[in-house]
N, C-alpha and C positions, 0 to 999 in steps of 0.2 A: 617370161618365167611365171608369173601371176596367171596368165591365162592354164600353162602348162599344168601349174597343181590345181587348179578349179576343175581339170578332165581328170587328175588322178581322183580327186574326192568323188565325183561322180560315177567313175570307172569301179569304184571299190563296192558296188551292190549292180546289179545284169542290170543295165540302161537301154536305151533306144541304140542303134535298131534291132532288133529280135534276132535277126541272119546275124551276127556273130556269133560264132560256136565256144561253150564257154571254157573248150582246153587252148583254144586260140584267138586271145584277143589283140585285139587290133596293136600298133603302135603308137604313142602319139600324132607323131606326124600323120598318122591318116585320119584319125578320129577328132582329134585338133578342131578344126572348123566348126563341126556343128556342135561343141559345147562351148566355144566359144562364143558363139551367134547363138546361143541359149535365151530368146528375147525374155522367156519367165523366170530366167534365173536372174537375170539381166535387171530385171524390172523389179523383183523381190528384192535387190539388194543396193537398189538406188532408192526405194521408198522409204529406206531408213531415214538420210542425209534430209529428205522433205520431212520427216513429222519427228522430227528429234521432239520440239517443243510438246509435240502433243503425247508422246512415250513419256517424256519429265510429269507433266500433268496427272498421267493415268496412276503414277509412282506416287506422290504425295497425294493424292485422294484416295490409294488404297492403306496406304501409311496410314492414314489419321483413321482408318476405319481401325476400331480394338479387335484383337485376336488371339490373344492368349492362348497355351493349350488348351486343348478340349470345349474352347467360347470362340470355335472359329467361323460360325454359321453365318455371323452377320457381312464378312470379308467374302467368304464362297459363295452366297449370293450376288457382288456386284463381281464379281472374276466368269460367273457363268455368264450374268448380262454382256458382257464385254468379249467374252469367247464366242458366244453365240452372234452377235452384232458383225461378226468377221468368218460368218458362215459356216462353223462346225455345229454338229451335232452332239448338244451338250446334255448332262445329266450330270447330279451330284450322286453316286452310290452312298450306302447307308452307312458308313465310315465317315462321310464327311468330305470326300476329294470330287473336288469339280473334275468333270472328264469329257474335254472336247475331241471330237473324232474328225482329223480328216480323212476319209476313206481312198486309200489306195485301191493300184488295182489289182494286186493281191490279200484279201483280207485275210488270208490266213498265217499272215507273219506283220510283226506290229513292232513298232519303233517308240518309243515315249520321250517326251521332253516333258520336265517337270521343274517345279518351283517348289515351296512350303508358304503355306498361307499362313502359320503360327508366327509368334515369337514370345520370347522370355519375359513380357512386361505383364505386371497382373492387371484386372480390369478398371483399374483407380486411376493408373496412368495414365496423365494429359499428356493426348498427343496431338501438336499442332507444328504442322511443318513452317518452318522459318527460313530465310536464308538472310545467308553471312557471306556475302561476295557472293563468289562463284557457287557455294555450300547450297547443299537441303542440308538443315538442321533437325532431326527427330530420333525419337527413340523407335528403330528396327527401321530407318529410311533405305537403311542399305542391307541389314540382314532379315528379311528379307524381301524387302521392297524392289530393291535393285533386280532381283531373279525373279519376280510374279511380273515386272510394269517389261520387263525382255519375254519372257512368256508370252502376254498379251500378243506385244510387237512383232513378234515372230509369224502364229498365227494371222496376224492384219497383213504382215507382207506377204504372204503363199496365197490368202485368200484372193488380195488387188492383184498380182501379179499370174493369177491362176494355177499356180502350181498344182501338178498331178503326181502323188509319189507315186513309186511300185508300192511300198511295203505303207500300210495304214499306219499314219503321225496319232498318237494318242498326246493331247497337249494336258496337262495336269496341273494342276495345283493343288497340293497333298495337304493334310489336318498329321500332324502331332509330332515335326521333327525334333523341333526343343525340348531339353528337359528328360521329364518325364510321360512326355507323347511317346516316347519308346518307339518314334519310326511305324506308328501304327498307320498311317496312312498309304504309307508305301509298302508295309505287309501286305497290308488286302488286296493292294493294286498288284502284287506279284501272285499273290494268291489267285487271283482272278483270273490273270490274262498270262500265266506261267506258258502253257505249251506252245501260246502264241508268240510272246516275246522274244526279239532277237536281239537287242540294246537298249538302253537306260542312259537318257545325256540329263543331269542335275545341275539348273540353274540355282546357285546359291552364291549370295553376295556381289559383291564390285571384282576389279581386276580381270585382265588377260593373262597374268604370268604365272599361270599354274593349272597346272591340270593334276583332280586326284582319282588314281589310280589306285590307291592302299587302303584298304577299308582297316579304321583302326578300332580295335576291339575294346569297348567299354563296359562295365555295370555300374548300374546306380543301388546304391545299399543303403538301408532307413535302418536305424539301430534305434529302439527305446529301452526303457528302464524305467519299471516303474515299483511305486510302493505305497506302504500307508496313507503317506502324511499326516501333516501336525501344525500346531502351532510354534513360533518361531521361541516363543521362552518355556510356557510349559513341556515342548516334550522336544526342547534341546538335546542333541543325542542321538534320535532317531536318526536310521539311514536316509540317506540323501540322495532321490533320483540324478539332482542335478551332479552334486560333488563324486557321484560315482560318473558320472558322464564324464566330467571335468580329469579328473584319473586316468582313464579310459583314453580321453585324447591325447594327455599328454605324453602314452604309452605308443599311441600310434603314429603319432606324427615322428616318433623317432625312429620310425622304424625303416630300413636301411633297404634301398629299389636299387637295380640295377641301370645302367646309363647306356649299355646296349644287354636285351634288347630294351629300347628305350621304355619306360614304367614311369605314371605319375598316379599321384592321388592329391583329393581336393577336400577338407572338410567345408561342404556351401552352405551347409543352416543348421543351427539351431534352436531348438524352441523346448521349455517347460516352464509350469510354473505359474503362481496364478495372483501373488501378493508378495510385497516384498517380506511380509512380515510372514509369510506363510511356508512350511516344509512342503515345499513338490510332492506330490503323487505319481508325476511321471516325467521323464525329461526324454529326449529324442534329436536323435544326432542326422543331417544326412552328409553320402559321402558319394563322390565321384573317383571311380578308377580306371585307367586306362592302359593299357601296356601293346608293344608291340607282339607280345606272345601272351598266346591263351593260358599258357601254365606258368608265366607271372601272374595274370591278374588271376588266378587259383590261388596260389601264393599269398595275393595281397590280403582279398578276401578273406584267407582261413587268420591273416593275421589280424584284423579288425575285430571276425569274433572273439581270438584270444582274448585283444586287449579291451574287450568290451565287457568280459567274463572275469580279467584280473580286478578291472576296475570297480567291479561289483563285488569283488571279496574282498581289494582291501579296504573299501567303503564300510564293510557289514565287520570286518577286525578291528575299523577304527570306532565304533557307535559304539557308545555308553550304555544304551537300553536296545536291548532286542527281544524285547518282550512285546513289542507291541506291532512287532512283523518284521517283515524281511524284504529283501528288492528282488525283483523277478526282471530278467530281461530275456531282448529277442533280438536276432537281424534277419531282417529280409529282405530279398530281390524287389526292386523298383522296376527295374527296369535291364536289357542287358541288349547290346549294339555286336551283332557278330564281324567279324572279321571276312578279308577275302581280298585276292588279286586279282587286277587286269594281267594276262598273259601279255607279255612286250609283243607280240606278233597279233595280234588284236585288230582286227579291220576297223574298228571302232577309233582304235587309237592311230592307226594309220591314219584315217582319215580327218580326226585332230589335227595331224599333223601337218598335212596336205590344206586344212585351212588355215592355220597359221601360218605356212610358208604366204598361201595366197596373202592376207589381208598385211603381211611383214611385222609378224610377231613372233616368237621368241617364247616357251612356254619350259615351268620345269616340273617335272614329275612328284607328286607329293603325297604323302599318308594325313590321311584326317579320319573324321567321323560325321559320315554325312547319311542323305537317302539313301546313297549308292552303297553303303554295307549290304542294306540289304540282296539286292541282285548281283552282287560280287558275292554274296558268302552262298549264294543260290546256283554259281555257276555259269550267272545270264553278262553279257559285257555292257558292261557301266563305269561310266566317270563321272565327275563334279567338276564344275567350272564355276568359272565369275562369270555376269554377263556384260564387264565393260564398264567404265569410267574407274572414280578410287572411291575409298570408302576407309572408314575408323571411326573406333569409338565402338564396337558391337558389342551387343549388349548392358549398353549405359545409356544413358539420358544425353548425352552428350553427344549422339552417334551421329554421323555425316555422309555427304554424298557428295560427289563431284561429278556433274554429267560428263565431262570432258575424256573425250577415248571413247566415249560409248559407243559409238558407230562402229568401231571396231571389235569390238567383243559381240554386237548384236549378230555380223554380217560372219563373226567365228563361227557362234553358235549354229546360226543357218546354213551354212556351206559344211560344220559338222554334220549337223542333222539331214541333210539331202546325200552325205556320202554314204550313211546309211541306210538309207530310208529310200535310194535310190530313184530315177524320174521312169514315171511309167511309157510306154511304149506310145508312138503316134499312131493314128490309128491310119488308114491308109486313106486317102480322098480319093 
């Protein structure tokens, strides 16, 4: 059975031998054999079970390297050394994303595997991997450590084992999926290599048991309010950046989302303010939203500036002096994650599926907000995976790894990846 779906994954992009005509493909039972006795597929996915130790290692020394949005330079330098060392043909474009080439032998249609070099910690954060039993212990060891140290390992297996795709492997490690990186590293990369591109597999995080399919639509929205200010006893009274902020929120958080299609919002920071003794000049809210439809999160949106607008009038109804000015505010776009589906009939997702049966896992279909918005809201076929073992705790200081299972999510990932990316032709001796 295990053999049987390794020829489907294979089967689903034109493989060896060329003499199959492609209204008439073979049946298993004939074609059987020689993907089974695949010695480079063979040998790619036994190299895992040898260098587990040395995948762990590559993971907590990329770990402890800081990467915050937009300070990801110092990580994408040792991601190139380490793609390069495993024979691709590396460069960092001027975005920021490491970009290893394995050259197929059609380069005019191109596959990507990617990771995200970021994470959500700012540059203060001590990061030092520890372990607890079986645990890494760090902040981002698994988001996204776990996806850039299976990246690497991917590439080291095709390179030892010689793999030759049909379609050019672009391996990636992206700059700015957290936050407010707005997915700007996998803009460009789609930007870039659009007419070429025929799939998008996104390594992010731990787990086998999930594949996302739902690119779920989000914006990020930064609200200020600002004014005079004062001092906290002479010009008591004066409008109040913050107490209009404070109004404001507590307008919006009451405010009433639907449960299909599923709608959330997040108030994640706030900041003003400069002395405790002092009137704000300006205060600033930000706000995370997300819905399964584009005309909820329109919806949500227009209600934020309501209650961002009420909050500044009954702030300026309640001040004693308004002689001495007035609170002006604004919201604006941070950031905005589009939306998009994999088609169920997807060769991309067939072929998922065809390495899950092989490796005996079990996988369920799921909406999130990953890289893969982007090329799902573009029309190109893309999913997000884990790359194997477990993980929690993402994004806290608390966050963990368990390499256990990982063999199996690595050997996913690659049997995903060659059923697209297909094996190029023998040449003839």
């Amino acid at each position: 059975m295990k053999h049987a779906a390794l020829w489907v994954i294979l089967l689903a992009m034109p493989v060896r031998p060329a003499s199959v005509p492609h209204n008439s493909r073979p049946s298993p039972s004939t074609q059987y054999p020689q993907f089974a006795d695949n010695s480079e597929v063979r040998a790619a996915l036994a190299w895992f079970a040898r260098n587990l130790a040395w995948i762990n290692e590559q993971q907590s020394r990329l770990t402890e390297i800081p990467a915050p949005s937009f300070q990801e330079a110092q990580r994408a330098a040792a991601v190139k050394l380490l793609l390069a060392s495993s024979g691709l043909e590396v460069q960092i474009d001027k975005t920021g994303n490491v970009i290893g080439e394995l050259r197929g032998a059609n380069e005019k249609e191109i596959v990507v595997l990617s990771a995200h070099l970021d994470t959500v910690f700012p540059p203060s954060t001590e990061i030092k991997v520890r372990r607890e039993g079986d645990r890494l212990v760090a902040p981002g060891i698994s988001d996204n450590g776990t996806g850039l140290a299976a990246l690497i390992a991917i590439a080291r297996a095709c390179h030892e084992a010689h793999i030759k795709p049909r379609r050019t492997i672009l391996f990636v490690a992206d700059v700015g999926e957290e936050g407010e990186g707005n997915l700007r590293g996998m803009r460009a990369l789609i930007e870039a290599y659009k007419p070429k591109l025929k799939a998008v597999i996104v390594l992010d995080g731990s787990g086998t048991d999930h594949v996302t399919t739902k690119a779920l639509a989000s914006r990020r929205l930064e609200a200020t309010i600002t004014g005079p200010g004062g001092h906290s006893w002479s010009d008591f009274g004066m409008p109040n950046p913050i107490n209009a902020l404070v109004r404001a929120s507590v307008r919006f958080i009451n405010t009433k989302v639907p449960v299909a299609p599923r709608t959330t919002f997040n108030i994640g920071q706030i900041e003003g303010g400069t002395s405790v003794n002092s009137i704000p000049y300006e205060a600033k809210l930000k706000v995370d939203i997300r819905s399964e439809s584009e005309d909820e999160l329109t919806k949500l949106e227009s209600a934020l500036r309501d209650c961002i607008a009420a909050g500044v009038r009954d702030e300026m109804e309640s001040s004693r002096d308004r002689t001495k000015g007035k609170l002006e505010w604004k919201v604006e776009l941070l950031g905005s994650r589009p939306g998009g589906e994999l088609p169920a009939n997807s060769a991309l997702l067939a072929a998922l599926r065809s390495a899950d049966e092989f490796v005996g896992n079990q996988s369920r279909v799921e909406r999130s907000s990953t890289d893969a918005n982007v090329p799902l809201a573009h029309g190109i076929a893309a999913i997000s995976i884990g790359a194997g073992g477990t993980g929690g705790g993402a994004h806290s200081l608390q966050e963990w790894y368990e390499p256990a299972g990982r063999e199996m999510g690595l050997k996913r990932a690659l049997l995903t990846l060659l059923g697209v990316s297909g094996l190029a032709e023998e040449k003839a001796r």
